[in-house]
SENUMI-331497 format. One record per residue (C-alpha): chain; x, y, z; residue number from 1. Coordinates in steps of 0.5 Angstrom, whole numbers, plus 500, padded with zeros to 3 digits. Example, Ala and Ser with C-alpha at 12.3 -4.5 7.8 and 13.67 -1.06 7.14 Angstrom:
2
R mol   X   Y   Z seq
R   A 525 491 516   1
R   A 527 498 514   2
# end
This chain:
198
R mol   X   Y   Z seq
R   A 500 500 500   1
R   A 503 506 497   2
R   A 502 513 502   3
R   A 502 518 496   4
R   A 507 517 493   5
R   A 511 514 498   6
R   A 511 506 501   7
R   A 511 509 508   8
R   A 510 515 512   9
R   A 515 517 518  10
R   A 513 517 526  11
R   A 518 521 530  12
R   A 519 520 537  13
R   A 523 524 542  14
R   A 524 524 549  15
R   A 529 524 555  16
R   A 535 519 554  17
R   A 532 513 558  18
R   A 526 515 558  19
R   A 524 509 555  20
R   A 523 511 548  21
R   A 526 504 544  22
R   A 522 499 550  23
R   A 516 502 547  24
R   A 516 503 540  25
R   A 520 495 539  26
R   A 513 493 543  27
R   A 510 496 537  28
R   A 512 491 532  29
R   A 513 497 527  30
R   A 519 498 524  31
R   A 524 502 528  32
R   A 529 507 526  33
R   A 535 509 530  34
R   A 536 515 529  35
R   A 543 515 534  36
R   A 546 511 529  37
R   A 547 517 526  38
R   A 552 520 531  39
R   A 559 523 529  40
R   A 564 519 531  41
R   A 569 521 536  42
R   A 575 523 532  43
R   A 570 528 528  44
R   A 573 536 528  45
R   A 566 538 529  46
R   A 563 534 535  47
R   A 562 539 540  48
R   A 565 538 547  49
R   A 561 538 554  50
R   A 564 545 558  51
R   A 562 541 564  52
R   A 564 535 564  53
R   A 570 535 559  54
R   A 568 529 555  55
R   A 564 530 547  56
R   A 557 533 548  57
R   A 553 527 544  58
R   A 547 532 547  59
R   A 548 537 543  60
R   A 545 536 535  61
R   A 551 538 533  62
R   A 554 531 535  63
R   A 549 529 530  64
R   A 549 528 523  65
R   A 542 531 522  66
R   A 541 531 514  67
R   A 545 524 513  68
R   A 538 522 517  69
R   A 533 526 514  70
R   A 537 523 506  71
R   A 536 516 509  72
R   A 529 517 512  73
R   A 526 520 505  74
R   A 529 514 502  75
R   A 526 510 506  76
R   A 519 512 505  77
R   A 521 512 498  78
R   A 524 506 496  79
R   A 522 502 503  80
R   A 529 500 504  81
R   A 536 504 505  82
R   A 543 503 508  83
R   A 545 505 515  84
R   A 551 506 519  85
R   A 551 501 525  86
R   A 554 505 531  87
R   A 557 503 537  88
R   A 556 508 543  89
R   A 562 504 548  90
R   A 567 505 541  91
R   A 563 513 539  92
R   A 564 510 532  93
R   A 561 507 526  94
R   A 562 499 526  95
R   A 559 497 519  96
R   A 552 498 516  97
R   A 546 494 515  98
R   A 540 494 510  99
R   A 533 497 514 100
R   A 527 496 511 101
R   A 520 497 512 102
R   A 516 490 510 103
R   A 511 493 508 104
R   A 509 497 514 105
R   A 506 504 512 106
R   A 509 508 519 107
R   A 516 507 521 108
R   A 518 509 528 109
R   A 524 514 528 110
R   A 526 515 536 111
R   A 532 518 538 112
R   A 534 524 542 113
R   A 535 528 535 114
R   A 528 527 534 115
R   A 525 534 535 116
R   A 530 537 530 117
R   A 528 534 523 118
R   A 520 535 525 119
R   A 521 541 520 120
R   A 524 537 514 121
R   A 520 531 515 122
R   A 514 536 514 123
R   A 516 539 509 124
R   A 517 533 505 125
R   A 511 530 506 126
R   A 513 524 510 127
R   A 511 527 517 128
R   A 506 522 520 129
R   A 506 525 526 130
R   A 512 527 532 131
R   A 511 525 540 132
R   A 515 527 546 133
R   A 515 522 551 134
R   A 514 524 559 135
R   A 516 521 565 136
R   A 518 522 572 137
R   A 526 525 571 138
R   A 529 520 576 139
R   A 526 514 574 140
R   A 530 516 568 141
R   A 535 517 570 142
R   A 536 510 573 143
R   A 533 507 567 144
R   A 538 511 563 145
R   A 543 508 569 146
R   A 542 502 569 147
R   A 542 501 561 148
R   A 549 504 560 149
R   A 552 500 566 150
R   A 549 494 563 151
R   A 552 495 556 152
R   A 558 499 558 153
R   A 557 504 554 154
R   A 562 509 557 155
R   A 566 509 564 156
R   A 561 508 570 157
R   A 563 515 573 158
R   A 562 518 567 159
R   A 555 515 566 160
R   A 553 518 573 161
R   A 556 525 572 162
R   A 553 525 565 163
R   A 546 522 567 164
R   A 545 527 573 165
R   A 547 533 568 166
R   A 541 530 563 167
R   A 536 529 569 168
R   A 536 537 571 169
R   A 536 538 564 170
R   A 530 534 562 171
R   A 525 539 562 172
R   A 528 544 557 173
R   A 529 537 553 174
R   A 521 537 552 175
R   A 520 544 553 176
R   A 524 544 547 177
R   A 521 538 543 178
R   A 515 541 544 179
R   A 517 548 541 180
R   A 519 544 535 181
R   A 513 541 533 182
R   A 513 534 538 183
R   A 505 533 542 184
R   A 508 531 549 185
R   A 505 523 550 186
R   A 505 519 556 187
R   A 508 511 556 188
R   A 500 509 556 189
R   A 498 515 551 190
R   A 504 512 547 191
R   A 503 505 548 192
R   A 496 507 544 193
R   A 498 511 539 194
R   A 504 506 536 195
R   A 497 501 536 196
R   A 494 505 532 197
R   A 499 505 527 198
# end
């Protein structure tokens, strides 16, 4: 099923580091794309540096490579498929690529923390579907992010700690900011719904 002239339309999700984003939208069972794999990589001249804690800012979209994203959506949505890096966020690099399709789906769910920057372009080119900010209590993410970043090894254990209490003050400029840029705020049940629906 075509979406105009398109084969799938874009659902952009956005929300605090640890909120539980990629939990939810993989329960969907709809094709989920991650936008962190669009990340610079840690030897980049352009990758911004946190003043506070001395370490690449991977808060700040300029760690990001926004319109490599949005070229990889919009052939996604055209085409069905495209190739996207794979990165790792223990070695801040790119480790290979893989082929991400939609299998027929016609809604694609774009999650990650860079979400918000792109709602404009994904409108513009007609491959909105809608975009979403998800709202939960900032210290229970905060343990969540903790938990998995310790889990996975993802940097030093005092590095997440310093980093996840900077995030867990900084978490209401982050919706505050996604909702100025075009995300609806949504709970995990309002989302849960939502992604149902789709």
């Amino acid at each position: 099923v075509r979406v105009g002239l398109m084969t799938a339309r874009v659902l952009l999700l956005a929300g605090p580091s640890g909120s539980g984003k990629s939990h939810i939208a993989g329960r969907s069972g709809l094709p989920v794309f991650r936008l962190d794999d669009f990340y610079k990589e840690a030897d980049d001249p352009t990758l911004p540096l946190s003043a506070e804690l001395g370490i690449p800012d991977w808060d700040d979209v300029a760690a990001w490579h926004l319109d490599r994203a949005v070229a990889a959506l919009a052939r996604l949505c055209a085409e069905g498929s495209v190739e996207v890096p794979t990165y790792d966020i223990a070695q801040s690099r790119a480790t290979g690529a893989s082929v991400f399709r939609c299998d027929g789906a016609t809604t694609v769910v774009a999650e990650g923390v860079f979400a918000p920057d792109i709602v404009a372009a994904c409108r513009e080119s007609g491959m909105l579907a809608d975009a979403v900010v998800l709202v939960r209590a900032p210290w229970k993410n905060f343990v969540r992010r903790l938990t998995r970043d310790l889990a996975e090894h993802r940097k030093p254990p005092l590095t997440l700690w310093r980093r996840g209490r900077l995030l867990m003050r900084q978490e209401q400029g982050v919706v505050d900011a996604a909702v100025a840029k075009g995300c609806r705020p949504v709970t995990a049940a309002e989302l849960a719904a939502l992604l149902g629906r789709c």
